[in-house]
N, C-alpha and C positions, 0 to 999 in steps of 0.2 A: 648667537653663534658660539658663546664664548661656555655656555651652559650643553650645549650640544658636543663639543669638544672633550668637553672633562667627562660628561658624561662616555663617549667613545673610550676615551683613553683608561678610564675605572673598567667600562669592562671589560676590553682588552688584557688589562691587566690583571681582571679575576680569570680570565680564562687562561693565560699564559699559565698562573698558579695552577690553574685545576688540571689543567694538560698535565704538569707536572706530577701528582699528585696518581691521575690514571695511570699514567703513560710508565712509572716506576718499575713495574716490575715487567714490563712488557717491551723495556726497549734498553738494550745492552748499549752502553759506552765503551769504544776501544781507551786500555787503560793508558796509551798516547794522549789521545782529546781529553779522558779524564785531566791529566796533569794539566796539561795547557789550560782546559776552562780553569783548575785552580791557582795557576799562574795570571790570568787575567785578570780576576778577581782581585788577586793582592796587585796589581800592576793600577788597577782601575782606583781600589781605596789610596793606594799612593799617590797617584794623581790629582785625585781629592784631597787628598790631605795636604799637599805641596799648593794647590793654588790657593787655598783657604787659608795658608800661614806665610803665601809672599803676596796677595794680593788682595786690594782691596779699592771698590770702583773699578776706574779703570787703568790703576797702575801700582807702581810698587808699595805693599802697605810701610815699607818704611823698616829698621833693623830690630828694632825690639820686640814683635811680634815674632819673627826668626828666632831668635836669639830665644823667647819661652818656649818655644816648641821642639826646639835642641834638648834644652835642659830636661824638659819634659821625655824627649826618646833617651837621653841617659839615665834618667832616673826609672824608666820602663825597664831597661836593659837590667840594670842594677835590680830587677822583681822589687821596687817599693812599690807601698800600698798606694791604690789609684789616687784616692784623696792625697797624699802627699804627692803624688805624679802632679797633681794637676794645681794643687797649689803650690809649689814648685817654678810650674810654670808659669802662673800667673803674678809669683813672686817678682819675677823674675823682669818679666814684660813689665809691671808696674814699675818696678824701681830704674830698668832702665830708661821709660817715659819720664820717672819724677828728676833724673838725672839731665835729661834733655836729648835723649837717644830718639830719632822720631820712631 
């Protein structure tokens, strides 16, 4: 069942791409929906990104994970380079954990 499944959902998902791919220049977007699909899009990665940096199992990952991923969107904001974004962040979450920050 479980091979039958992935296999559905693979290629549903090649087709969703391919539709797109045909469907390009033959099917106009009102520049409304335009916006909104690109609004969801950033609304959907935020939402991912917010439960991956407060949760972890089934409950709160605790303040120092927060706390790197703060530091991490300042140091974003401020354009530094990714590698220092991210070690930054990890700086950050480590020393508040060595600290006893859970």
């Amino acid at each position: 069942m479980t091979w039958l499944a992935i296999a559905v959902l693979g290629a549903g998902t090649y087709l969703v791409r391919l539709a797109g791919l045909l469907l390009r220049g033959r099917v106009t977007v009102p520049e409304r929906l335009q916006r909104l699909l690109d609004l969801g899009a950033a609304a959907l990665l935020v939402a991912l990104a917010a439960t991956a940096a407060l949760t972890q199992g089934d409950g709160f990952a605790g303040w120092a994970r927060p706390a790197g991923v703060a530091v991490a969107g300042v140091a974003a904001l401020l354009k530094a380079p990714f590698v220092l974004v991210v070690v930054l962040a990890a700086a950050t979450t480590a020393g508040l954990r060595l600290a006893g920050v859970p």
